[in-house]
Legacy VTK file of the C-alpha trace (Angstrom):
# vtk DataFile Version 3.0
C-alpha trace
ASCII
DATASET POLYDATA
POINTS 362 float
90.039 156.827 63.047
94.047 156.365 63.141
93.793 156.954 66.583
90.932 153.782 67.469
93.030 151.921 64.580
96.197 152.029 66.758
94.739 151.767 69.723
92.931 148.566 68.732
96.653 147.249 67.191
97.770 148.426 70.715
95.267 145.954 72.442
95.873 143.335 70.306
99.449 143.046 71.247
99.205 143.250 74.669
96.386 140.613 74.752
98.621 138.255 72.852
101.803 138.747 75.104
99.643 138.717 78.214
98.844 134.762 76.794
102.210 134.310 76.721
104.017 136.416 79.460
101.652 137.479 82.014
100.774 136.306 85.405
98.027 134.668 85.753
95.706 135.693 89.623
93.106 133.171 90.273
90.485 134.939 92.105
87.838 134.152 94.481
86.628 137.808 95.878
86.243 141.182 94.725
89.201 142.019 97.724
91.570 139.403 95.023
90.643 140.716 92.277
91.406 144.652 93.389
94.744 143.169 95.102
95.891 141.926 91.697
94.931 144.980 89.466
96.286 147.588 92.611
99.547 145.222 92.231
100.207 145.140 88.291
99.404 148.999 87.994
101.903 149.802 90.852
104.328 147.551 88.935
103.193 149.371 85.483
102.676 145.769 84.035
101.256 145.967 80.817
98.188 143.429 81.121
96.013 141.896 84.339
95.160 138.532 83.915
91.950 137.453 85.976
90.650 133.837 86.218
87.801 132.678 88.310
84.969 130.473 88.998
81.028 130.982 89.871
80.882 134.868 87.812
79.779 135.422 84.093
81.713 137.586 81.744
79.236 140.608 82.192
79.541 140.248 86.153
83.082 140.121 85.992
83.310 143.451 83.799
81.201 145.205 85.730
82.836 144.667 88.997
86.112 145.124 87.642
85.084 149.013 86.228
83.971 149.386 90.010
87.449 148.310 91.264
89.420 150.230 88.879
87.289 154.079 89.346
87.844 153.299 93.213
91.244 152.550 93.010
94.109 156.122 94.207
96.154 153.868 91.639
94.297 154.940 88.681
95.599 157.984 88.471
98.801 155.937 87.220
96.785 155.042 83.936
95.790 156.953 81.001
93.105 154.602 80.218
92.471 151.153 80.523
90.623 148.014 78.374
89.147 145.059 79.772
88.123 141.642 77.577
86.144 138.189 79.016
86.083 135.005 77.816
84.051 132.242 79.325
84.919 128.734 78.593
84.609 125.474 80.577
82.914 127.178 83.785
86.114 129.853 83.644
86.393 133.004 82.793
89.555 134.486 81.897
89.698 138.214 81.920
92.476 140.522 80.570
92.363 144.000 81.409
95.064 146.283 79.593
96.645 149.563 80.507
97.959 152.625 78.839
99.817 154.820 81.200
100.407 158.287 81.506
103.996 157.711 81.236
106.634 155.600 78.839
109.076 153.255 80.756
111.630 156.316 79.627
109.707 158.778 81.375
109.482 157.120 84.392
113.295 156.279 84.316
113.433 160.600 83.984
111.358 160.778 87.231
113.164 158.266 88.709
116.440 159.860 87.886
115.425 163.475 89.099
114.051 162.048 92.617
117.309 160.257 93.349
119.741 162.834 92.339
117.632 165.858 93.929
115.841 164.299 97.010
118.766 164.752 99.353
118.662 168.674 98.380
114.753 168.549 98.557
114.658 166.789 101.972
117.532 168.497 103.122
118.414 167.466 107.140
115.011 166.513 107.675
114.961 163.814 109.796
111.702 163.497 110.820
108.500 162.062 109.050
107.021 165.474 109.874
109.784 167.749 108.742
110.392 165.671 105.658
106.499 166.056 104.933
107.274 169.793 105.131
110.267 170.335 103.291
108.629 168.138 99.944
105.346 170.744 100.857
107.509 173.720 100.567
109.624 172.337 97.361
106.614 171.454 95.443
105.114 175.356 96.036
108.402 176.644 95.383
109.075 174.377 92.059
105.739 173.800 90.570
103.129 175.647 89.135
99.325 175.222 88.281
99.054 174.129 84.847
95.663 176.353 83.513
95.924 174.345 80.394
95.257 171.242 82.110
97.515 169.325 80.080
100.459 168.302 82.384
98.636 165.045 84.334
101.934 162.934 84.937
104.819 163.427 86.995
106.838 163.074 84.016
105.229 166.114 82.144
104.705 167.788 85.396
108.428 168.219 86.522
109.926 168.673 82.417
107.879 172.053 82.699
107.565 172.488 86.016
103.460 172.682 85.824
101.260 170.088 86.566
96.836 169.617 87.263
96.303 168.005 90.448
96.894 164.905 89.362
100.145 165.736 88.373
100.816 167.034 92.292
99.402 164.600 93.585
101.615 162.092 92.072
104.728 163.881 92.211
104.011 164.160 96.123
103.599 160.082 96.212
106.805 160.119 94.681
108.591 162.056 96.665
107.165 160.840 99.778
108.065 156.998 99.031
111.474 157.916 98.061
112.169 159.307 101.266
110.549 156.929 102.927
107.594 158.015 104.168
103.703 155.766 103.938
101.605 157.888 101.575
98.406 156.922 99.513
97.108 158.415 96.275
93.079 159.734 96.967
90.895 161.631 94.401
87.242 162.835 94.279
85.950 166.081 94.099
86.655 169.292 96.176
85.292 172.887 96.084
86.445 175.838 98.440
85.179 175.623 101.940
82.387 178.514 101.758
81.550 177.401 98.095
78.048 175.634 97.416
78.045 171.874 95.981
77.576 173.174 92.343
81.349 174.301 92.280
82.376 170.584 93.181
85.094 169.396 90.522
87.521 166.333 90.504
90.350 166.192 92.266
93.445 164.868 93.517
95.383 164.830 96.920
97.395 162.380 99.247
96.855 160.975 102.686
100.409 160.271 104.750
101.270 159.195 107.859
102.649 161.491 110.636
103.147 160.049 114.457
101.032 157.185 113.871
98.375 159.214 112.605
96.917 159.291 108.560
96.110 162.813 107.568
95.006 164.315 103.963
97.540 166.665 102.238
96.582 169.196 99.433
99.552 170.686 97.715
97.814 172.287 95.214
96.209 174.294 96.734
98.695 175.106 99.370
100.625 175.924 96.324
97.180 178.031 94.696
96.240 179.719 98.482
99.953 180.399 99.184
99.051 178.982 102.800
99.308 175.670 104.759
95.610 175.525 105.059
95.429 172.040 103.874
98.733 170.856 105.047
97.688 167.455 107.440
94.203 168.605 107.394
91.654 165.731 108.630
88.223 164.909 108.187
86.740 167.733 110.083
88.378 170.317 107.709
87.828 167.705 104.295
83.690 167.604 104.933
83.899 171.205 103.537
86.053 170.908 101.167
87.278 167.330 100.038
85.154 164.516 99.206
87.135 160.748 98.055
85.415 158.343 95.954
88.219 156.265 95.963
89.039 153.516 98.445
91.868 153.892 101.055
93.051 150.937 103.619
93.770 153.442 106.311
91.557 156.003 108.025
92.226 159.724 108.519
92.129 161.373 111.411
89.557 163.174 112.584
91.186 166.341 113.863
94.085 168.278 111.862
97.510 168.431 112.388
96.835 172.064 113.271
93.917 171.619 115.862
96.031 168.791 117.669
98.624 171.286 117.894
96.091 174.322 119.206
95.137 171.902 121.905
99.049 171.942 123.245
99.085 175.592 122.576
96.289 175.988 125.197
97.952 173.230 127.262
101.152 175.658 127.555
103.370 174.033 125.375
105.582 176.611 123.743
107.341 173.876 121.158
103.850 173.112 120.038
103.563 177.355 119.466
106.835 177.467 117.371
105.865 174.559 115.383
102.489 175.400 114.854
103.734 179.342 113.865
106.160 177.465 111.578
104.095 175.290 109.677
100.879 177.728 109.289
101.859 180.662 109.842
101.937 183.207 113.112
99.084 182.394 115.562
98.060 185.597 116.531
94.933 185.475 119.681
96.167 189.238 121.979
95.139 192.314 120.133
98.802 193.984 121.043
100.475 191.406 119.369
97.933 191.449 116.446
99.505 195.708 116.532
103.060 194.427 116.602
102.139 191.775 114.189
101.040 194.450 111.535
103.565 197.389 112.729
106.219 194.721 111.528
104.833 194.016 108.531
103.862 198.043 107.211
107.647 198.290 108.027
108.089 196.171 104.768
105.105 197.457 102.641
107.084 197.794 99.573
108.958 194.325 99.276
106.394 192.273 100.936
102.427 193.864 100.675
101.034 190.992 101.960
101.332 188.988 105.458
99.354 185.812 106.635
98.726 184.582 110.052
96.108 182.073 112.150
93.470 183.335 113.887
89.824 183.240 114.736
87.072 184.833 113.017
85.792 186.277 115.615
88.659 188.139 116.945
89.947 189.322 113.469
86.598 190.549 112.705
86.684 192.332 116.026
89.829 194.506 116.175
91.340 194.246 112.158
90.265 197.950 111.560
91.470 199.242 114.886
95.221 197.199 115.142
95.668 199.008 111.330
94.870 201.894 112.626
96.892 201.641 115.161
100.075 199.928 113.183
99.541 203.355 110.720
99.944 205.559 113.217
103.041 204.346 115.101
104.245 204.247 111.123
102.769 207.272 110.355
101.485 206.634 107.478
98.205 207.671 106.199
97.814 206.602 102.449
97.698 202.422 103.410
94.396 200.362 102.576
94.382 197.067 103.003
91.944 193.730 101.932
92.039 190.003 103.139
91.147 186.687 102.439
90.624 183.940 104.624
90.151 179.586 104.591
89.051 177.515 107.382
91.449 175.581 109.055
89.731 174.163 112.376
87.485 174.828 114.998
88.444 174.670 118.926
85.420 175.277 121.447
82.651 176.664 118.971
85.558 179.168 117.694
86.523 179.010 113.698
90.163 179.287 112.839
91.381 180.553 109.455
94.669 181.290 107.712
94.174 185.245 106.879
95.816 186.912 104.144
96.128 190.701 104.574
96.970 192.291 101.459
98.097 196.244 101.279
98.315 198.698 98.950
99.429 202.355 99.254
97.415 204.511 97.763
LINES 1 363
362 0 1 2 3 4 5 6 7 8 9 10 11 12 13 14 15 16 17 18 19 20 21 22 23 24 25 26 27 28 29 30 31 32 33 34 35 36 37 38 39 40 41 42 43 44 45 46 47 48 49 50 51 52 53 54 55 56 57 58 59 60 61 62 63 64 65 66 67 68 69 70 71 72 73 74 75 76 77 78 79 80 81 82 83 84 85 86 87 88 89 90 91 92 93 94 95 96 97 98 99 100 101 102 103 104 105 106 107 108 109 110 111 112 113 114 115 116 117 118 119 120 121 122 123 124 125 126 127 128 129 130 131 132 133 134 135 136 137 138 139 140 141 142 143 144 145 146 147 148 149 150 151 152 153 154 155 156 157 158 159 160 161 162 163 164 165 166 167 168 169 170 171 172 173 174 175 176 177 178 179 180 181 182 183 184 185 186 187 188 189 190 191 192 193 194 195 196 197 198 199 200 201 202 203 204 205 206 207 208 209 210 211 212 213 214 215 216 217 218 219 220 221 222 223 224 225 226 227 228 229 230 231 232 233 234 235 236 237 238 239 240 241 242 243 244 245 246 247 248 249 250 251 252 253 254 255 256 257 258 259 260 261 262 263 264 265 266 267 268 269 270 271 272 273 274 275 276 277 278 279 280 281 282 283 284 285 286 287 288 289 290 291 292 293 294 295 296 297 298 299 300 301 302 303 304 305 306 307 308 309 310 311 312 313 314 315 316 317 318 319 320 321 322 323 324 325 326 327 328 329 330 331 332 333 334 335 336 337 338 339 340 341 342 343 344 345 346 347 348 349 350 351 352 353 354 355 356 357 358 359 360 361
């Protein structure tokens, strides 16, 4: 009851200093009225203040509850309040927010990203490599939050554990601080073999890479310990990643990873480093699948696990005989291994995954 008490004291106040303070939009369309509320919550005003012409008060909720649960700037707001008056053939709508942060916090956040983005970002120069190096931070800093309590980036950097939303926004952060064109997206997701019943809501970016838009998931390339949904596009997402909200831009089609397999085949070795570099070793000729695993059996004890790209096909085909293989060069005979694998594209009717191979001596 205290709670709905202040909360209605909370509205009150707001209401009466948007009368006095606030700007005013006069809108014609629903594309006005989503420009204005997109603009005030980017600006973390406190109140947006709607008149128009030829819509009733119950019209003019309705459409702006639409707007608002399609909006990637939601995520900014705790919650939100909207109230209608019609008078003289106007109606005047206020719509209040409470955000997920205080001005204070967000002067915290603000303060962090300037004094530690040059040591985040590094000598990346690139959009590309600064994409990677704020990818790499946020895995290395960050942590899932299973109490699903740390939304904001505020919350999510003080303990250094944050939900999705919480990545998500600290990604959009960091991104527009150094420059970059990102975009806020949620929806709901599920693992790429999972049925629809394991759908839940979620939140990721899009950003912009060579004049391309591509989706980027760092929680779970923080949760999978891979790159599998590092500048994914909608070929990977339609298994995975479904947005409700509304975007201005559209994503590409292919990944970041397929575009690069195409060079690979092309015979471009730069395309081969980068691709090993940002996914992990590509790994297509069984005697450099038995190097591959030699290398890593060498380092059993302070690294039991290795990942690498390749298809399913050829994994499934010579896995058991390259260990085999690795083992005896090593001899060793006490080794078992298991994997894990996520989809990451698919070049001429093959599937390519990010493997995990996982050992144990027994």
């Amino acid at each position: 009851m205290e709670e709905r008490f202040r909360m209605f004291v909370l509205i009150v106040w707001v209401l009466l200093c948007s009368m006095i303070f606030a700007k005013v939009y006069q809108v014609y369309s629903v594309d006005d009225i989503e420009k204005a509320i997109a603009t005030d919550i980017l600006n973390y005003e406190q109140a947006t203040v709607l008149r128009a012409k030829g819509i009733n008060n119950a019209s003019m909720l309705k459409v702006i509850g639409t707007i608002i649960e399609s909006l990637p700037e939601k995520l900014f707001i705790e919650r939100w309040e909207a109230k209608s008056l019609e008078q003289l053939g106007n109606v005047e709508t206020t719509i209040t927010y409470i955000y997920t942060e205080t001005s204070a916090e967000r002067k915290a956040v603000d303060d962090f990203i300037s004094k530690n983005l040059p040591k985040i970002v590094g000598n990346a120069k690139s959009d590309l490599e600064k994409v990677f190096a704020i990818n790499e931070w946020i895995k290395t800093y960050i942590t899932y939050d299973e109490s699903y309590s740390h939304k904001s980036v505020y919350a999510t950097l003080k303990d250094r554990t944050g939900v999705c939303q919480g990545y998500a926004l600290l990604f959009y952060k960091l991104a527009k601080a150094a420059g970059l064109d990102v975009y806020l997206v949620s929806g709901q997701a599920k693992p790429a073999e999972a049925s629809a019943d394991k759908l839940q809501s979620h939140a990721w970016n899009i950003v912009k890479i060579e004049d391309s838009w591509y989706y980027i998931d760092t929680t779970w390339n923080d949760s999978t310990r891979t790159n599998a949904y590092f500048l994914f596009g909608k070929n990977q997402a339609r298994y995975s990643h479904y947005p409700t909200t509304k975007v201005s831009v559209t994503v590409s089609t292919k990944s970041y990873a397929e575009k690069l397999y195409e060079e690979i085949v092309a015979g471009n070795i730069r395309s081969r480093n980068l691709f090993d570099l940002l996914y992990g070793t590509l790994i297509e000729k069984y005697d450099e699948f038995v190097i591959y695993l030699t290398d890593a059996l060498k380092n059993i004890t302070s690294k039991p696990e290795v990942r690498f790209v390749s298809s399913i096909s050829f994994v499934t085909k010579y896995l058991s005989s390259a260990m085999q293989e690795a083992m005896f060069k090593l001899n060793l005979t006490s080794v078992s291994y298991d994997y894990s694998y996520i989809y990451i594209f698919t070049f001429n009717g093959k599937d390519f995954f990010v493997w995990t191979v996982s050992f144990s001596q027994n």
